[in-house]
RODO-2510 file (C-alpha; in nm, 4 decimals, decimal comma):
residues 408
     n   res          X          Y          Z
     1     x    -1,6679     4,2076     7,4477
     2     x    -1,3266     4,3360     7,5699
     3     x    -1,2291     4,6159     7,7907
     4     x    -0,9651     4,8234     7,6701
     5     x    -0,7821     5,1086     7,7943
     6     x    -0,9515     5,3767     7,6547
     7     x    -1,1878     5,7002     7,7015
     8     x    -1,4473     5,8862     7,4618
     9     x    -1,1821     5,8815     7,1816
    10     x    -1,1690     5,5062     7,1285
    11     x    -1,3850     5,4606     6,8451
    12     x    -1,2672     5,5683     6,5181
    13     x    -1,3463     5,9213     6,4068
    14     x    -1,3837     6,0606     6,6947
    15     x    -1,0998     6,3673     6,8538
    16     x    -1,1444     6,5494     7,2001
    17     x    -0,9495     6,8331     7,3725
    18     x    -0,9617     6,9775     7,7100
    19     x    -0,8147     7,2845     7,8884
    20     x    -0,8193     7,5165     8,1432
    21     x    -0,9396     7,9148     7,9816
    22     x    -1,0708     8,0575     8,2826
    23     x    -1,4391     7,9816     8,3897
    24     x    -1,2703     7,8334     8,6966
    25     x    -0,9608     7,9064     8,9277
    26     x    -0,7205     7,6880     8,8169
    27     x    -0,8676     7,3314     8,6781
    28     x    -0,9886     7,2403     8,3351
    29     x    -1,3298     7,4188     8,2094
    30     x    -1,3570     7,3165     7,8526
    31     x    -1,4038     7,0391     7,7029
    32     x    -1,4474     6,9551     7,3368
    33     x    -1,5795     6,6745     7,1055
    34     x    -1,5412     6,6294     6,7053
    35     x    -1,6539     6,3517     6,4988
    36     x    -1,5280     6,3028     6,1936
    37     x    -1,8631     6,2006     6,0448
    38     x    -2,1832     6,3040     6,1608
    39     x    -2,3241     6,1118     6,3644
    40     x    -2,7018     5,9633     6,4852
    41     x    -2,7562     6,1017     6,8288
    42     x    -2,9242     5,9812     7,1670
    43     x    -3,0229     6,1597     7,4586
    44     x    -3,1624     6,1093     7,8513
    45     x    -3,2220     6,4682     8,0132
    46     x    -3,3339     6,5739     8,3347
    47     x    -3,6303     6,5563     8,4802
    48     x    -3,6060     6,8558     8,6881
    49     x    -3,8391     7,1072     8,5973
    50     x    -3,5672     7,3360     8,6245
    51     x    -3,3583     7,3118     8,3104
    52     x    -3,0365     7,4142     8,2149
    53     x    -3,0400     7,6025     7,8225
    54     x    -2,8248     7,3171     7,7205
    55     x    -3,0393     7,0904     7,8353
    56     x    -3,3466     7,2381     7,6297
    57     x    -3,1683     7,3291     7,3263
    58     x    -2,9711     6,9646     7,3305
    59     x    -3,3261     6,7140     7,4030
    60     x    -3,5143     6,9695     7,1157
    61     x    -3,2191     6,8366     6,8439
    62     x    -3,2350     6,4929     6,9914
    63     x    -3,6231     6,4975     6,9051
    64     x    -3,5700     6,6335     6,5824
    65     x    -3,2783     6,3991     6,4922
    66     x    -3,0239     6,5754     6,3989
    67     x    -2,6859     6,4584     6,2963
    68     x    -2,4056     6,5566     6,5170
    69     x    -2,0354     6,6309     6,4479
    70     x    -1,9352     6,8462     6,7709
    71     x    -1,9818     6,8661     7,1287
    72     x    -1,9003     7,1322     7,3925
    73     x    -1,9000     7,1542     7,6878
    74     x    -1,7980     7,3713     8,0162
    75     x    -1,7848     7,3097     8,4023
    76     x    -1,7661     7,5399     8,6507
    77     x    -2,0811     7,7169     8,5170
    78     x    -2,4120     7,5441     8,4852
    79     x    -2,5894     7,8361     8,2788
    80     x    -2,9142     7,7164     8,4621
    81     x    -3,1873     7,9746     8,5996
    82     x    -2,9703     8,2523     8,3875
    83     x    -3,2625     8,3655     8,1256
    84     x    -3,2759     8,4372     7,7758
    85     x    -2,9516     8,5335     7,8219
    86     x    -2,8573     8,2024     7,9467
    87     x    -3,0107     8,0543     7,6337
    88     x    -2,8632     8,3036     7,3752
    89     x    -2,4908     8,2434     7,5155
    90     x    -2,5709     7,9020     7,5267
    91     x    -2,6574     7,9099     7,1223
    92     x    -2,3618     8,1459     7,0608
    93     x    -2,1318     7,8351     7,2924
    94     x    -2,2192     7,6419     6,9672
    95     x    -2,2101     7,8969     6,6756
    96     x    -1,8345     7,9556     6,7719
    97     x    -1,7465     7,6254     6,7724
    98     x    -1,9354     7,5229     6,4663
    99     x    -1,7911     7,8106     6,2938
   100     x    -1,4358     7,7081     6,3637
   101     x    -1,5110     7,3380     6,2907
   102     x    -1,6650     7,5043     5,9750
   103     x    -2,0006     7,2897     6,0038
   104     x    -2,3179     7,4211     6,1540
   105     x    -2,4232     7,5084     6,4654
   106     x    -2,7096     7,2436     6,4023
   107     x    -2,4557     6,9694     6,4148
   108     x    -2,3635     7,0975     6,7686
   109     x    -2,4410     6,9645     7,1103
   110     x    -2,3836     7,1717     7,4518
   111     x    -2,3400     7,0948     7,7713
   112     x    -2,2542     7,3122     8,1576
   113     x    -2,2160     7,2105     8,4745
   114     x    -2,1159     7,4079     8,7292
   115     x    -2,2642     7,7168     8,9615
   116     x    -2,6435     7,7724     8,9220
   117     x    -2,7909     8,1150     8,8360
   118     x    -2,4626     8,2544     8,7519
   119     x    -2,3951     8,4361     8,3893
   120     x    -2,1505     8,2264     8,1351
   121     x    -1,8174     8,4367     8,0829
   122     x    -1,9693     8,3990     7,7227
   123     x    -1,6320     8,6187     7,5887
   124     x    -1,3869     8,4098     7,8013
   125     x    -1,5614     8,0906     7,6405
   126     x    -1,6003     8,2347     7,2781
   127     x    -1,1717     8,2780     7,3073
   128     x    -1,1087     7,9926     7,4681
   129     x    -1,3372     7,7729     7,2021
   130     x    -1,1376     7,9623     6,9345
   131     x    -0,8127     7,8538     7,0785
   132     x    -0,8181     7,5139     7,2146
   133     x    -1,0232     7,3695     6,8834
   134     x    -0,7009     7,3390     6,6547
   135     x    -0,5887     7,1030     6,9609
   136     x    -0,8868     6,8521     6,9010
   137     x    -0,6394     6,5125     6,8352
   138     x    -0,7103     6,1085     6,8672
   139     x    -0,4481     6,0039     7,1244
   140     x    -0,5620     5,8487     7,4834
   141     x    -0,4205     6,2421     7,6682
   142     x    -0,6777     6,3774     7,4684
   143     x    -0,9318     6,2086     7,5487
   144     x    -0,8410     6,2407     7,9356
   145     x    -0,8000     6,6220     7,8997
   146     x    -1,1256     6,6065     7,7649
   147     x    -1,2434     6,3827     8,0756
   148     x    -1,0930     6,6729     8,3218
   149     x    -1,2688     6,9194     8,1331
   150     x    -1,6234     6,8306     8,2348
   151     x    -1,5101     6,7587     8,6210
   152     x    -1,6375     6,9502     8,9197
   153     x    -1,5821     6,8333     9,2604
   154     x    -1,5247     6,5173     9,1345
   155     x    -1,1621     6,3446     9,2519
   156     x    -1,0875     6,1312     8,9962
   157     x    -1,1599     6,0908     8,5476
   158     x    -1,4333     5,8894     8,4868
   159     x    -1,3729     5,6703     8,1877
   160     x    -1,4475     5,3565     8,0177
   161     x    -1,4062     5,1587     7,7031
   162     x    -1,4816     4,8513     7,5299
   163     x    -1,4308     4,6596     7,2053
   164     x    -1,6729     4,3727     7,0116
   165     x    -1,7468     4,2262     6,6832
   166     x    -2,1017     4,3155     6,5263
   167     x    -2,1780     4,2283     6,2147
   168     x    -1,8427     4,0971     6,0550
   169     x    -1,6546     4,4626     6,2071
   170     x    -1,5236     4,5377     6,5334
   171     x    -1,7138     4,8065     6,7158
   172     x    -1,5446     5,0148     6,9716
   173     x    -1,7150     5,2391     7,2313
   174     x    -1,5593     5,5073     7,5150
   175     x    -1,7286     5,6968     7,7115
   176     x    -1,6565     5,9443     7,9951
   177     x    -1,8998     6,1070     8,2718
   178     x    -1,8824     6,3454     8,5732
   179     x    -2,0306     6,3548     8,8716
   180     x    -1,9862     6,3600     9,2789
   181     x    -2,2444     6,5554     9,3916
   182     x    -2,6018     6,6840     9,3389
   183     x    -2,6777     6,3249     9,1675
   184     x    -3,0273     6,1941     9,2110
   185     x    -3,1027     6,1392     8,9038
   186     x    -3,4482     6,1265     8,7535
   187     x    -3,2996     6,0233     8,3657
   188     x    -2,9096     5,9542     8,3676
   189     x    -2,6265     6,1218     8,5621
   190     x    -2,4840     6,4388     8,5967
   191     x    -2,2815     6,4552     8,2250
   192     x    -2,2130     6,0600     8,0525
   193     x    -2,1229     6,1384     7,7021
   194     x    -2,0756     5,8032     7,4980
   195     x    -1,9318     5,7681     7,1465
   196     x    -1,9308     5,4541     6,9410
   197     x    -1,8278     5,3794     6,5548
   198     x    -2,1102     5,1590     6,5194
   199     x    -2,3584     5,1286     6,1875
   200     x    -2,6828     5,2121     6,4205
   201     x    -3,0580     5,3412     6,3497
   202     x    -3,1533     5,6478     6,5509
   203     x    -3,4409     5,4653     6,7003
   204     x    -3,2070     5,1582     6,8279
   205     x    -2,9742     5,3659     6,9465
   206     x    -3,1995     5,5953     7,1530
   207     x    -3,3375     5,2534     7,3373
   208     x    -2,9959     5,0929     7,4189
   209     x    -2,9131     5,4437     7,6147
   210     x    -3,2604     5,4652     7,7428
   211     x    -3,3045     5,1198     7,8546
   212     x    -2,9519     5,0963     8,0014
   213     x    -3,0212     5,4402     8,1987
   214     x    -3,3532     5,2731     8,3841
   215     x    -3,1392     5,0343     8,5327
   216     x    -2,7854     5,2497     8,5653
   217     x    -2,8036     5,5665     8,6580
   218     x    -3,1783     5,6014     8,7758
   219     x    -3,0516     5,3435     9,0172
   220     x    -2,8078     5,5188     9,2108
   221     x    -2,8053     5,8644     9,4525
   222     x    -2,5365     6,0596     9,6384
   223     x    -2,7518     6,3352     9,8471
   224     x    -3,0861     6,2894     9,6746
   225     x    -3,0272     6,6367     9,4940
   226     x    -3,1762     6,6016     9,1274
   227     x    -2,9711     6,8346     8,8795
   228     x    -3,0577     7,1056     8,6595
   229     x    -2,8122     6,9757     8,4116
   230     x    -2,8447     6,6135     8,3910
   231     x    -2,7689     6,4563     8,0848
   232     x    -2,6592     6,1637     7,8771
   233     x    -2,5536     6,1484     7,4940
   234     x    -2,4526     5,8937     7,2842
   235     x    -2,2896     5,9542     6,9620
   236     x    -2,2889     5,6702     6,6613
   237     x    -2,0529     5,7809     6,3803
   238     x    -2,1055     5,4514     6,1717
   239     x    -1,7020     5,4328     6,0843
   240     x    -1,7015     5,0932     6,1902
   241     x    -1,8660     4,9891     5,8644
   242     x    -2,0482     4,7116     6,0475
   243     x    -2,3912     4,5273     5,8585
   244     x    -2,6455     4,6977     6,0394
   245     x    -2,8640     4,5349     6,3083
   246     x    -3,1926     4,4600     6,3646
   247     x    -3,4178     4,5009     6,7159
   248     x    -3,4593     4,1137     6,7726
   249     x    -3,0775     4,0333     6,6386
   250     x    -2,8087     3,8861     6,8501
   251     x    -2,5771     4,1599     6,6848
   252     x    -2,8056     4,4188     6,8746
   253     x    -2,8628     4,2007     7,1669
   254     x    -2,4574     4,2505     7,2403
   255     x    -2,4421     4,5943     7,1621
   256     x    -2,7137     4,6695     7,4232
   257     x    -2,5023     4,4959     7,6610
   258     x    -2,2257     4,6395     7,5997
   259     x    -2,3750     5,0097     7,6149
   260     x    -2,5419     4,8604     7,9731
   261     x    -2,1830     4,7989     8,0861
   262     x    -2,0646     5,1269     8,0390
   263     x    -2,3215     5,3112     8,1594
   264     x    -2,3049     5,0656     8,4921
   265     x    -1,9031     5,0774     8,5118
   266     x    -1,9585     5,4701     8,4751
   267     x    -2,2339     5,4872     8,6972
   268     x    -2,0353     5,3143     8,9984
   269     x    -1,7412     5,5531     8,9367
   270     x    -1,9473     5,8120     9,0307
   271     x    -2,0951     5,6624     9,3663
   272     x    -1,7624     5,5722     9,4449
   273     x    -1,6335     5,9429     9,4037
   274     x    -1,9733     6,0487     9,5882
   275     x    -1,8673     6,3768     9,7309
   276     x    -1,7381     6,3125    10,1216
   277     x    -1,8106     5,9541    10,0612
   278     x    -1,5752     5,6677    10,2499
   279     x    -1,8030     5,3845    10,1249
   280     x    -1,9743     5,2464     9,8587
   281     x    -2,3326     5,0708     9,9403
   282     x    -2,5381     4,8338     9,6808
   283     x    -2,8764     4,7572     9,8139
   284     x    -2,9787     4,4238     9,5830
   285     x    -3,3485     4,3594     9,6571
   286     x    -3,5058     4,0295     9,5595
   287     x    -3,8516     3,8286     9,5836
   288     x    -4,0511     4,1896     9,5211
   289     x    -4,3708     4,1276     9,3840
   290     x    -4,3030     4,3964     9,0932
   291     x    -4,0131     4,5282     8,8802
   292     x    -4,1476     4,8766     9,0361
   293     x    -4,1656     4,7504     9,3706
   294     x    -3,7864     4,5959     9,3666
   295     x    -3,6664     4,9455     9,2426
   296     x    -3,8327     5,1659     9,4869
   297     x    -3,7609     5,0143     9,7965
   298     x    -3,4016     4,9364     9,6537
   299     x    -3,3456     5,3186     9,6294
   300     x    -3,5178     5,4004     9,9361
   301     x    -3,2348     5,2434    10,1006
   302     x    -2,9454     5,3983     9,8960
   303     x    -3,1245     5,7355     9,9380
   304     x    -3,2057     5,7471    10,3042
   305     x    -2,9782     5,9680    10,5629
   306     x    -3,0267     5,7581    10,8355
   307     x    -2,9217     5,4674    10,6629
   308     x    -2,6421     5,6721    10,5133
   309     x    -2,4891     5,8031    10,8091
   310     x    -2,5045     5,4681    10,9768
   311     x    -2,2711     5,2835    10,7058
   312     x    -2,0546     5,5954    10,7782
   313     x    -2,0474     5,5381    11,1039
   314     x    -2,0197     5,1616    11,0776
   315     x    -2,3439     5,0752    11,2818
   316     x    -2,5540     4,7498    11,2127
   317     x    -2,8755     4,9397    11,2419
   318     x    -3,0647     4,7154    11,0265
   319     x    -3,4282     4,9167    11,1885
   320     x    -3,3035     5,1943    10,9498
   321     x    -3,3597     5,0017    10,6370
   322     x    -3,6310     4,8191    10,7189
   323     x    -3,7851     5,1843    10,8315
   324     x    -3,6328     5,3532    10,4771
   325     x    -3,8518     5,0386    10,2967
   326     x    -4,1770     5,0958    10,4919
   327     x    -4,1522     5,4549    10,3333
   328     x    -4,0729     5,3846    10,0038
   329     x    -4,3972     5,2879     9,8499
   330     x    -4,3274     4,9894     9,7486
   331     x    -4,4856     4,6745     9,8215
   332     x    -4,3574     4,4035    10,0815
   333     x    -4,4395     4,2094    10,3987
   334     x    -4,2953     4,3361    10,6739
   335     x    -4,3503     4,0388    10,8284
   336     x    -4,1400     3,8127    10,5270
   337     x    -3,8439     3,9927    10,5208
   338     x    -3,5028     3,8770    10,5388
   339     x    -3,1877     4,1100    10,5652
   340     x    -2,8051     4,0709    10,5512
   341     x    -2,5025     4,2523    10,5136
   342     x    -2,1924     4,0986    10,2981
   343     x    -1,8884     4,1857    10,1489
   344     x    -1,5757     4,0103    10,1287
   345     x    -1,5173     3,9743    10,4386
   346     x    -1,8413     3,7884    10,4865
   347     x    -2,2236     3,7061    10,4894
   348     x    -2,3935     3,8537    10,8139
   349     x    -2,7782     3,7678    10,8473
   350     x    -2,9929     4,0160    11,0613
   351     x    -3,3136     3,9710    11,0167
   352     x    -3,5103     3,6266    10,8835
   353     x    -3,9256     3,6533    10,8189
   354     x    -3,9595     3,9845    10,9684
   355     x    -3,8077     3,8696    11,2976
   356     x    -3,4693     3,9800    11,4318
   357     x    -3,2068     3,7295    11,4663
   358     x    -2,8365     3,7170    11,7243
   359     x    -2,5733     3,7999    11,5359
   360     x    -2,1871     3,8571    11,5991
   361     x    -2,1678     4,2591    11,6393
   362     x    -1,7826     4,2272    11,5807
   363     x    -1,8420     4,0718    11,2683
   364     x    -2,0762     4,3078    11,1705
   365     x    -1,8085     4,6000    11,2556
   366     x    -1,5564     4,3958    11,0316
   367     x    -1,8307     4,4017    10,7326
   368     x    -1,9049     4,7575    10,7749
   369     x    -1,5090     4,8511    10,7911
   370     x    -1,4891     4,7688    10,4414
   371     x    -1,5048     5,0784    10,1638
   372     x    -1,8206     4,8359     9,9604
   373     x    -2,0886     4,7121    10,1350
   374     x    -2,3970     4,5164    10,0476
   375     x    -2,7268     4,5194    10,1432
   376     x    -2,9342     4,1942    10,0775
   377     x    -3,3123     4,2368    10,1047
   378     x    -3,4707     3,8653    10,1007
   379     x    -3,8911     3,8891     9,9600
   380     x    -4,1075     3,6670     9,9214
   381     x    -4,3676     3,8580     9,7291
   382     x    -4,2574     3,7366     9,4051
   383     x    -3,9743     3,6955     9,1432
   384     x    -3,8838     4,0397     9,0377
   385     x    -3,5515     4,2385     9,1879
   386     x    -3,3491     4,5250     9,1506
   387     x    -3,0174     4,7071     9,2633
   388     x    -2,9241     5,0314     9,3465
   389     x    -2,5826     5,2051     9,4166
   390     x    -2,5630     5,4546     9,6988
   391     x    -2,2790     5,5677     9,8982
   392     x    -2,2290     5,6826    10,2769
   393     x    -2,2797     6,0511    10,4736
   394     x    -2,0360     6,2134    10,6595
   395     x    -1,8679     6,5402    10,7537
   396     x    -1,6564     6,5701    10,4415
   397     x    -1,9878     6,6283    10,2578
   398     x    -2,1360     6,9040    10,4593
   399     x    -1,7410     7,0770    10,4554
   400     x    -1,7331     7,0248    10,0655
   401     x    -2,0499     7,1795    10,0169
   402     x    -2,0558     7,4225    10,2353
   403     x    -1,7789     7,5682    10,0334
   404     x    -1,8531     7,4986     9,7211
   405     x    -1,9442     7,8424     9,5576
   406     x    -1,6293     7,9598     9,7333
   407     x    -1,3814     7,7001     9,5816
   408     x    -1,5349     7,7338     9,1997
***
C-alpha cells in the first residue's frame, strides 16, 4: 500500500465540486460527488434515534442496494427534526441533482450537517445544485473544494488517500470526512465519504466499512454528543478492472486494511481538530479479559470530563481514570492494574497492581505538555485490548459552542 497525495477524487471515475451558494455566511455549503460508473454502495448510520432525512432515505437505498452515481451534500444545515418537509426537500436535494446529471434520483445519495431543527433553504440549494454541477472536474482543487464543502466548525480538510495492487490492477482509494464537534459516535463519524475504483461485491464491501468502523470511529469521542447525522459511505466504481476477490483471499485481506487505514488516519484527524481541543489522548488498554471489556473501559477514559479537563490542564490525576474505568462496565481488577502515561518525551509509570507508585511530577508535567498523549492501562484479566482516541476539555469548547448557532 502507498499513501499518495490525494482526496475523494483519487480513484478513477470519480469528479467532485464544492462552493459556497448561501446556506452559510461566507464558507463553502455544497458539496458534490459524480461517478462515472455506478457504483456498489456501503453505509454505517447513526444510531441516534433521532435521524436526519438523509440519513433515512440514504441507509433505506443502502439496504436495497442500489447503484450509485452521485452524492450531495450540504453543511450548515442538518435538515434533522424538520418533518415531512425535511424529508420532501431532502428527496427534491436529489431529484435536482439527478436531473442535471441526467440519471435518477435513485442513483443519488444525500447528506446535511449543520443546525438542527432548522428548514433547508430548499430554493437556495435547488440554484446552487443547478449551478455548481457543470463544475464537477478530476483535479486534486476539486476534490479539496469538495472537502470544504462538508466542513462545519472544523479547522482544517480532512483527507486521505492510498494506492495498492489487487488482483493484477492497481486500486486507488480517497476519502474525505468532517467533524469537530458533536462526535460520539454510535456507527462512524460525523460525514466519512470513501470512494474506491475497486472490482468489489456489495456484501464485501459493506463488511470492510463496517468492520473498520467498530474499531475507528466507534472508538473515539470529542464531547460525548452522538449526532443526528452520522454517517459513512463508501463508493466502489469497479474502473480499476481488478479480478475480483474473494472473503478468505489475501487480495481482500489488503483491501480491508487498507479501508481500516483510512478510516483510522481520518478518524484521528478529527480528534485532533476536536472543537477547543489543545491535545490529542489515546487510551490503549491491554490484558482485558474480553474484546468488549478492552473497548469499554478504553472509551470510558477518552469520554470522561474529569479526565478530559485534567490532560487540559496538564494534571497527573491518574484517580480520574482509574475512577472513569470503575464506571465503565467493563470488567477488571482494581486491584491488578497498572497505569502509565508516555509520549515522546517519555514512559511515566503511576500505578503498578492496583497500588500507587512515586513518580517524578516534573516529568509528568513534561509528558502532559505535549499536544499527544497516551494512556497505558496494564490487565491482567486476559489477552484481549483495545484503543480509543479522545481529545482534551477546555474553555475554547464551551466559547465555540456557545456561539455556534450565532456564527452559522
Amino acid at each position: 500500500m502507498r499513501i499518495i497525495d490525494g482526496g475523494i477524487t483519487a480513484a478513477k471515475g470519480f469528479l467532485a465540486a464544492g462552493a459556497h451558494i448561501g446556506i452559510k455566511k461566507i464558507k463553502k455549503d455544497l458539496s458534490l460527488l459524480y461517478s462515472e460508473k455506478p457504483a456498489v454502495a456501503a453505509g454505517m448510520f447513526t444510531q441516534n434515534v433521532v435521524r436526519a432525512a438523509p440519513v433515512i432515505r440514504n441507509e433505506q437505498m443502502i439496504k436495497s442496494n442500489k447503484k450509485i452515481k452521485g452524492l450531495v451534500t450540504i453543511s450548515g444545515n442538518a435538515n434533522a427534526c424538520t418533518g415531512e418537509q425535511g424529508i420532501l426537500d431532502n428527496q427534491k436535494m436529489a431529484d435536482v441533482y439527478a436531473k442535471v446529471l441526467q440519471i435518477s434520483s435513485e442513483e443519488v445519495l444525500t447528506a446535511a450537517t449543520g443546525i438542527i431543527g432548522k428548514q433547508m433553504p430548499i430554493n437556495i440549494i435547488e440554484q446552487g445544485i443547478q449551478k455548481i454541477t457543470p463544475q464537477l472536474k478530476k483535479d486534486r482543487q476539486s476534490a479539496k473544494e469538495a472537502a470544504s464543502g462538508i466542513i462545519t466548525t472544523d479547522t482544517f480538510l480532512k483527507e486521505v488517500a492510498v494506492e495498492l495492487e489487487l488482483g493484477g490492477k492497481t486500486v486507488t482509494i480517497g476519502a474525505m470526512a468532517k467533524g469537530s464537534g458533536m462526535i460520539h459516535p454510535n456507527m462512524a463519524t460525523v460525514l466519512a465519504f470513501i470512494a474506491t475504483d475497486a472490482v468489489i461485491s456489495q456484501k464485501l464491501l459493506q463488511k470492510a466499512l463496517s468492520d473498520a468502523v467498530e474499531i475507528t470511529y466507534n472508538m473515539i469521542s470529542v464531547d460525548g454528543a452522538v449526532s443526528t447525522n452520522d454517517m459513512a459511505l463508501l463508493l466502489a466504481n469497479g474502473m480499476a478492472e481488478n479480478e475480483p476477490f474473494t472473503e478468505d483471499s489475501e487480495d481482500y485481506k489488503k483491501f480491508k486494511d487498507a479501508i481500516l487505514y483510512i478510516n483510522q488516519k481520518l478518524a484521528i484527524q478529527v480528534i485532533h481538530d476536536g472543537e477547543g481541543a489543545s491535545k490529542l489522548i489515546a487510551a490503549v488498554v491491554t490484558g482485558a479479559k474480553t474484546k468488549q471489556d478492552a473497548r469499554k473501559l478504553a472509551k470510558a477514559i477518552i469520554n470522561d470530563n474529569l479526565v478530559k479537563t485534567a490532560m487540559y490542564g496538564e494534571d497527573a490525576n491518574w484517580g480520574r481514570v482509574l475512577a472513569a474505568m470503575g464506571g465503565s462496565g467493563g470488567f477488571f481488577n482494581p486491584e491488578r492494574v497498572d497505569i502509565a502515561f508516555q509520549n515522546e518525551k517519555g514512559y511515566l509509570a503511576l500505578m503498578e497492581q492496583g497500588k500507587p507508585i512515586s513518580f517524578d511530577e516534573a516529568k509528568a508535567l513534561e509528558i502532559l505538555a505535549e499536544r499527544d498523549i497516551i494512556i497505558h492501562i496494564t490487565l491482567y484479566d486476559g489477552v484481549e485490548e483495545a484503543i480509543a482516541w479522545g481529545c482534551d476539555l477546555g474553555h475554547e469548547y464551551i466559547r465555540i459552542n456557545g456561539e455556534y448557532r450565532l456564527r452559522t
